[in-house]
N, C-alpha and C positions, 0 to 999 in steps of 0.2 A: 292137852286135854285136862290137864291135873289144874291149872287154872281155872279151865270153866267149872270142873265139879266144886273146888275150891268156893269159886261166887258163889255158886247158884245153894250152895249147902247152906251158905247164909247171907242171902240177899234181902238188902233191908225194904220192909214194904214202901218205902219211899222211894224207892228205883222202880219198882215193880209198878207204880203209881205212875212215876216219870212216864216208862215205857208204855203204859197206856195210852194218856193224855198227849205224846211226842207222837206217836204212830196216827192217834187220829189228828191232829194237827200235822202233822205231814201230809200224808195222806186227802187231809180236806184242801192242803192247798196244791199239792199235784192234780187234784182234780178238779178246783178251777183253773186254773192252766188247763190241760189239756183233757174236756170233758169227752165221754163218748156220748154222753146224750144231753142237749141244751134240755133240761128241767122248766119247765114255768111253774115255779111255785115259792112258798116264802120259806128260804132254805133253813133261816135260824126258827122259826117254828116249829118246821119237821126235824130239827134238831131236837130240842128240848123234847121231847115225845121222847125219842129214842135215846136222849141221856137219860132221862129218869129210869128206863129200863136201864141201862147198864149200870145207874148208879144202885138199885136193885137187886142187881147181879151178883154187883162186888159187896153188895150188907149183906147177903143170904150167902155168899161163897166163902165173905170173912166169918160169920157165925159158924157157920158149921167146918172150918178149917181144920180145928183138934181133932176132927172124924179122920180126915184127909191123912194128918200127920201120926195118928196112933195109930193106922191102917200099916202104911208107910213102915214105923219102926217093927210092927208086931212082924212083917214080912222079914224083917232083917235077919230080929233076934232068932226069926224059927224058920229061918229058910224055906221059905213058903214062895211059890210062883214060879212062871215058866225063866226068868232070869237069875234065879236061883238053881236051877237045874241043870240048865247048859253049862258047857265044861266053859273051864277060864279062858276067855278070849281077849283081843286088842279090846282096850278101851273108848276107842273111836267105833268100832262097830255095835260094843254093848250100848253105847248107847242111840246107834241108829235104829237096832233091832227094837231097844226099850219105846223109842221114840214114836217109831212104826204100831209096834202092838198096843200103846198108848191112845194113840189116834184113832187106831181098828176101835176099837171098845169107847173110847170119851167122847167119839165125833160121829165115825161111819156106821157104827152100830146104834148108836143112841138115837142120831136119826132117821135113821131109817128105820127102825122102830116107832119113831113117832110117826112116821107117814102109814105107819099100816095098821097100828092101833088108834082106832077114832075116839079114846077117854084121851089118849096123849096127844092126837092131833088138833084136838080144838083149844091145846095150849099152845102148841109151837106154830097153831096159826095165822095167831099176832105178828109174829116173824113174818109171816107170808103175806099179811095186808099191805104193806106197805107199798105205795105204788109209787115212790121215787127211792130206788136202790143206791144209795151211798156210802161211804166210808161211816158213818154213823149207826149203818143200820144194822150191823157187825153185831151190836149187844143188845137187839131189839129185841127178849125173851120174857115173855110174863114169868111173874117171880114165881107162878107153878113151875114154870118149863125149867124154871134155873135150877131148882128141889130138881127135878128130873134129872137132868142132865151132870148134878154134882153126885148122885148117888150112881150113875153109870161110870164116872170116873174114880169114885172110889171103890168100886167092883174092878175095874180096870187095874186100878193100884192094884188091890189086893192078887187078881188072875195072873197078873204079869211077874209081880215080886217087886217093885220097883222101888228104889230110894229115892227119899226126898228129894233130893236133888236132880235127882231125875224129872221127876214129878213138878219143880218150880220151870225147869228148863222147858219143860212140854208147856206149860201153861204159860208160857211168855213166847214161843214160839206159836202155839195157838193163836195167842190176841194179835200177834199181827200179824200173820197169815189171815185171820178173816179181817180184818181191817183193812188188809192189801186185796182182798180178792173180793168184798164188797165194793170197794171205793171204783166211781162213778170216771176209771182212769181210761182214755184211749188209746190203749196199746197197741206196739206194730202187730200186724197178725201172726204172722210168722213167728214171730220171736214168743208169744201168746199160745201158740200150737205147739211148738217145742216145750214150752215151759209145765203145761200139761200134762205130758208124760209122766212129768216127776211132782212137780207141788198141783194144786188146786191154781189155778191164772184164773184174771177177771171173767175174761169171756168165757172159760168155762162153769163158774157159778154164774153168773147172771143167764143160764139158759136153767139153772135150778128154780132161779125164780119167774120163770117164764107162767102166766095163770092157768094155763091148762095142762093137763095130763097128752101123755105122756112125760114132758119134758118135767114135770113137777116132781117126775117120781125118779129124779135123776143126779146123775153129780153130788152123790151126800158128802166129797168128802171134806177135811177143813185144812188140813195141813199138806198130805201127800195126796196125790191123784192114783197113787197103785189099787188102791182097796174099789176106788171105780170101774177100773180096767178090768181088774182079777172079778170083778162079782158081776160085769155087763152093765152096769149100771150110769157107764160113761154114754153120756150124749154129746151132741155139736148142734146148732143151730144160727144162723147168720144171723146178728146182732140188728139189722134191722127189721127183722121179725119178731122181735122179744116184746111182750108188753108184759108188767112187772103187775103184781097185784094176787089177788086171787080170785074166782068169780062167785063166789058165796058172799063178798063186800066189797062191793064195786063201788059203792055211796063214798064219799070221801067225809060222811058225818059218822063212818061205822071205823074206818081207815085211821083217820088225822084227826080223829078224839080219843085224849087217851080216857074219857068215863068210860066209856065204851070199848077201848082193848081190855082193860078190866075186866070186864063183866064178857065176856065174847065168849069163855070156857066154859060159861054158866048160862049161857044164852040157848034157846030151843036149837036144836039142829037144823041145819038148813040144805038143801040139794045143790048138789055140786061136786066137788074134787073128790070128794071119799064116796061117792054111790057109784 
């Protein structure tokens, strides 16, 4: 363990890049190998969409990083957080516990928050158009949502007590847990059902992006699947029932243009998922 905290204390953002860019290339080609759903459509196009959001992602989550990391130290100096409280334990569990209460607050709670606040849902809606689900579409968040979601993990930071290192390790296990549990993979079942229990598995988020409710209002989690279990909010649905999308932009002019994911948070309200 004194190795990992070692790296991850100072891992250079050139690894941290690597592991992005490896994971979706991985990732993109386990999944033409062995697709779960034959796609018709033009895949390096629906690319480029969804890399500009992630490249997005990572200018709004590199700017505002010194927030992350001053958050981070000020916890240290002044023993602030629920990991600063608990008595000294292994090293192997503090950081399962950090890793766990991490994900509650940076993932399970942030979204699900956006599904039930309609000023935050018509950003993280962008995410929800998409109606071919792949390893790409992992970092598909309008640069509102990304604002969003980096200030619920630096509340996170701060709630938890967590060290930097802490906090690099979650956000590199994050990127490829949703790059792993987006990507368009066809897993055995079974092994998919087991897998459940503990991480977020494909088939389980791909019934998150299922276009109607119920099912939409389900499986928020990113990394762990416990926070699903424990709140009810785990669903199942047989894979051949899924269709991916949202029904408020059913249009593939509103969907697979990114002028128009732009502007969709800005755009009149429409009937659908949140009425």
């Amino acid at each position: 363990m004194n190795e990992i905290i070692a790296y991850f204390s100072t891992i250079p953002s050139s690894h941290r890049s690597l592991i992005l860019v490896g994971g979706i290339t991985i990732f993109w080609l386990i999944e033409n190998a062995f697709p779960l759903f034959q796609f018709q459509y033009r895949k390096w196009q629906h690319a480029s969409i969804n890399f500009f959001f992630t490249f997005t992602t990572i200018v709004i989550n590199f700017l505002m990083a010194f927030i992350l990391i001053k958050t981070a130290h000020w916890t240290q100096v002044n023993h602030f957080g629920l990991l600063q409280w608990l008595p000294k334990m292994n090293s192997w569990l503090y950081a399962i516990i950090g890793l766990l209460l991490l994900d509650l607050i940076g993932a399970y709670l942030v979204h699900w928050v956006e599904h039930k606040m309609p000023l935050l849902w018509r950003f993280h809606l962008i995410h929800h158009t998409d109606t071919w689900i792949d390893t790409t579409s992992a970092n598909r968040h309008h640069p509102g949502e990304s604002v969003i979601r980096f200030a619920f993990t630096t509340f996170g930071v701060l709630l938890v007590g967590s060290p930097m290192w802490l906090v690099f390790l979650y956000q590199t296990l994050s990127i490829v847990a949703t790059q792993f549990n987006h990507a368009n993979i066809r897993f055995p079942k079974k092994i998919d059902t087991l897998l459940s229990w503990i991480i977020v598995s494909p088939d389980m988020h791909k019934v998150h992006h299922h276009y109607k409710l119920p099912y939409t209002d389900s499986n928020y989690g990113n990394i762990f699947s416990v926070w699903d279990h424990l709140f009810g909010t785990f669903k199942t649905m047989k894979n051949e029932e899924i269709v991916y999308g949202v029904d408020t932009h059913p249009k593939p002019e509103e969907h697979n243009q990114l002028g128009n994911l732009l502007q969709i948070p800005f755009q009149p309200k429409r009937k659908g998922l949140q009425d």
